[in-house]
N, C-alpha and C positions, 0 to 999 in steps of 0.2 A: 851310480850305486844300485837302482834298482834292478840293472841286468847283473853286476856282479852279485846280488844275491841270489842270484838262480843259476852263476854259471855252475857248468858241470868240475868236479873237483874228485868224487870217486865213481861218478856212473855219469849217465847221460841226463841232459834235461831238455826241456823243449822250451823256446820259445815262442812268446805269439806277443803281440801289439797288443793285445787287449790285457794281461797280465802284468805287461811295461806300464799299461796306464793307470791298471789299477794300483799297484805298487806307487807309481810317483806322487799318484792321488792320496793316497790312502795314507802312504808309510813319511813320505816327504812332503807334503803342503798339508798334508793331515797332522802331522806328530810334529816336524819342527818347523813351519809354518806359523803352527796355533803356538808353539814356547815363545818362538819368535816375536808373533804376534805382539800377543798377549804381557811379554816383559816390556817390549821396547812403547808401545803405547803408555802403560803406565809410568816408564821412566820419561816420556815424553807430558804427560800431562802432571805428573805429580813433580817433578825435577828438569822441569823446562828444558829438558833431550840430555841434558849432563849424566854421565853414567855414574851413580853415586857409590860410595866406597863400603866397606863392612863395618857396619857400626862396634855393635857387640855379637859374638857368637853362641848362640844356643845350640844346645846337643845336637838338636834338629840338621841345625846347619853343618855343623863339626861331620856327621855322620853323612849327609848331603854331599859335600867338599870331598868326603875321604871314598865316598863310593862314585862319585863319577871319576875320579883319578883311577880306580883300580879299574873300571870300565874304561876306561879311555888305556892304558897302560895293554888291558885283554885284546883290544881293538888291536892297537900298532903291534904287537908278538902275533896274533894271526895273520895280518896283513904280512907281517916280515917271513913268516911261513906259507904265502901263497895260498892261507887257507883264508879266502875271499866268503866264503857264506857263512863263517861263523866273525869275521872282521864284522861285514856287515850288519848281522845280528847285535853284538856289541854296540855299532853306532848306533844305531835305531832305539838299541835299549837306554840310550844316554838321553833322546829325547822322551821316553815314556815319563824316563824317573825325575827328568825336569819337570814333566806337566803335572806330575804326581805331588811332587816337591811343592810347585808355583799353589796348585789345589789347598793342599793340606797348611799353607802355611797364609791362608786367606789373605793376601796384602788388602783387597777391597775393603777390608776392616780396618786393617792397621790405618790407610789412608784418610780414614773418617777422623781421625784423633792425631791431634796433636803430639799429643805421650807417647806414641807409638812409629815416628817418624825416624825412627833409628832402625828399628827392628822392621820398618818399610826398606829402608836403605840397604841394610843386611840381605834382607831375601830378592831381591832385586837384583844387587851385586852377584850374590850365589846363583841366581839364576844364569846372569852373564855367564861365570867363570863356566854353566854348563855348554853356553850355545859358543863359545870360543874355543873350546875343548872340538865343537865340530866345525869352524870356520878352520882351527889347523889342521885339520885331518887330512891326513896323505890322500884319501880318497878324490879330495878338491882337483886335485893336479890331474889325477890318474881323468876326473867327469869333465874337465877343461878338456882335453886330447881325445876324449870319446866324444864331446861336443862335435867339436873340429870335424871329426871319422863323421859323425852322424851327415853332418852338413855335405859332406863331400859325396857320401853314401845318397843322400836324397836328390843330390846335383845330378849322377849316375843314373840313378833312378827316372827322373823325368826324362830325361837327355835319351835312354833306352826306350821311354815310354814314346817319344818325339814329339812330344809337346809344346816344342821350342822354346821352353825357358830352362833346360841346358846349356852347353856348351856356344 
């Protein structure tokens, strides 16, 4: 994902190594990394790792649910039109609004109280439905197979450089 966000689509772009890292750093272990994180710990210490269901839904979450689906929906129609740096854009944008979501709807509180063990389970779950929303993403398949490329590319690499742990 983070080289299709730079590939070239109406002009030219450059790559270099050091923008690949910042990107995977920054946009991927930075943004859904920390969503990642940060739900599944608590569904692990507050719900002993069981992924808990949507209790009741508040506006919050109703608006939550209904904007990453249009995000996610923007994503797959760019993707389906080759247009990879606004796909991308999209994905990305689906981890901000999770972490923004996770923020604004302070589970660390709800956690404190008892009374509040539903509306913990709600935002939790919502949270889910965001980071599975990018576990399906078409994109997975496509960074599986650039994986692969990458391995084979670095195999070439050394094997040229004659390092002997090539071929």
């Amino acid at each position: 994902m983070p080289i299709a966000s730079n590939a070239p689509e109406t002009s030219d772009s450059e790559f270099t190594w050091k923008d690949f890292q910042q990107r995977c750093n920054s946009e991927l272990l930075g943004k859904y990394g920390n969503l990642a994180n940060r739900v599944l710990v608590f569904i692990r210490n507050q719900f002993g790792g069981v992924a808990p269901s949507i209790d009741k839904l508040e506006p919050v979450d109703e608006e939550f649910l209904k904007h990453i689906q249009e995000i996610a929906s923007q994503a797959a129609e760019s993707y389906e039109q080759f247009k990879l740096r606004k796909a991308c854009h999209d994905f990305m944008e689906l981890a901000h609004i999770g972490n923004v979501y996770f923020d604004s709807k302070r589970p660390w509180q709800d956690a404190k109280h008892e009374a509040d063990r539903g509306r913990l389970r709600t935002t939790l779950a919502c949270c889910l439905e965001c980071l599975k929303h990018w576990l399906s993403y078409r994109f997975l398949s496509s960074l599986r197979q650039l994986s692969a490329f990458g391995k084979c590319l670095a195999i070439q690499m050394r094997w040229r450089k004659g390092d002997g742990r090539g071929f």
